[in-house]
C-alpha positions, 0 to 999 in steps of 0.5 A: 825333341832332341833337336831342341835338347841340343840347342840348349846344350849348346846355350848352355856350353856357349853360357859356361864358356861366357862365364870362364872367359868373364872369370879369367878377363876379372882375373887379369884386371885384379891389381897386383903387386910388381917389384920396382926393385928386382934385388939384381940392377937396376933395371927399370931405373934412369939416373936424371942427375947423380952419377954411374956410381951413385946407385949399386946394388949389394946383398939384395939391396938397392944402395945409394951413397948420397952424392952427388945430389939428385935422383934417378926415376922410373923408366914409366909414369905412374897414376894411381898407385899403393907404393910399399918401400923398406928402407935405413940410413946408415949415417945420422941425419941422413936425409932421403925421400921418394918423389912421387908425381915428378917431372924428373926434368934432367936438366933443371934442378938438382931435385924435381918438381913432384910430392916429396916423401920424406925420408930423415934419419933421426939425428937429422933435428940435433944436427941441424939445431943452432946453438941457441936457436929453437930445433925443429920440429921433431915430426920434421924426421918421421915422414913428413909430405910436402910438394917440392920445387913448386908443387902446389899441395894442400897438407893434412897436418899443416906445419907450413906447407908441408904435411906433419906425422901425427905419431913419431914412428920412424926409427934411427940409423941402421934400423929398417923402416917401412912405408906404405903409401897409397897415392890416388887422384892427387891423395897421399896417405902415408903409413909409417911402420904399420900405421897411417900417420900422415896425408896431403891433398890436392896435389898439382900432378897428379901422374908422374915419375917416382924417383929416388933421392940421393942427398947427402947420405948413405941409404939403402932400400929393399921390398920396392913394389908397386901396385897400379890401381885404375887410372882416373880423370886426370887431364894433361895439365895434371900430369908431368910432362914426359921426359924424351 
């Protein structure tokens, strides 16, 4: 008798400890949040193309003063991902973005193949308006997604190529914006400050680098966080090529 009590003891030990060891192995698996920024260096960041004084960091602040055109990129690809950035413009129309799925070729373009995130200060339209000629659009300047340097794509809310917000939520120059972006099987969706308003679909790549742009302007960033979601059936074609 007490021989059969103790083996269900230690059933029931052994049961117990199977349980705590599967909570705390779903709790290590739970996505979490990882600062892309750390508001110190720039560690974790490669400049591709730009140069040492491009990129610095201020008052907590990742500040990038435009020139030369080009991008620095993470230092690791990325698949499936919610991105959330904060980030103004300090000029009227400046012009920015976050590439997501990007091969950041070091020697090729000044910009890389990958899906562009739009980032345009709004006076971006008047600037660019000739005299006498239609102004573009002015969802152009309010998180527009579109597949840059050949990046094939297909736009929820087609203007061309590229993918129009369906609300102008963005603010102007020295004004903070927030985007979240949720990046999943070749899927962008976009939220503007609080609001999704934006997607494309069906992106070539589907893993890649994130880079920064710099084209033009002063920007700065803050609150640059990922959260890596479970990769999928992403074959090697679908993914950029790794740069060494």
């Amino acid at each position: 008798m007490k021989t059969t009590r103790t083996y269900r003891l230690k059933r029931l030990i052994l049961s117990m400890l199977g349980l705590c060891l599967a909570s705390f192995a779903s709790a290590a698996d739970v996505p979490k949040w990882v600062d892309l920024f750390n508001g110190k260096d720039l560690s974790g960041w490669i400049d591709v193309n730009t140069s040492p004084e491009t990129w610095y960091v201020k008052d907590g602040m990742l500040i990038c003063k435009g020139k030369p055109i080009g991008v620095m990129r993470s230092e690791k690809q990325y698949e499936n991902f919610l991105l959330h950035v904060e980030w103004r413009h300090m000029e009227p129309g400046g012009n920015s973005g976050i590439f997501a799925w990007s091969d950041a070729i070091p020697f090729g373009n000044r910009l890389p193949k990958g899906l562009e995130i739009q980032m345009l200060e709004l006076d971006w339209v008047k600037l660019r308006t000739k005299k006498g000629k239609t102004p573009p659009p002015i969802a152009y300047v309010h998180g527009e997604l579109f597949g840059a340097g050949g990046l094939k794509a297909t736009p929820d809310n087609p203007r061309g190529s590229r993918s129009k917000s369906l609300e102008n939520r963005c603010k102007g120059k020295g004004e903070w914006n927030v985007y979240d972006v949720v990046c999943v099987d070749g899927v962008v969706k976009l939220s503007v400050n609080g609001k999704f308003v934006n997607g494309i679909r069906n992106s070539q790549y589907k893993k890649g680098y994130l880079c920064l742009e710099s084209e033009g302007a002063e920007i700065h960033f803050r609150n640059l966080k990922i959260m890596e979601l479970p990769p999928g059936m992403t074959s090697p074609e679908q993914t950029a090529p790794l740069v060494k």
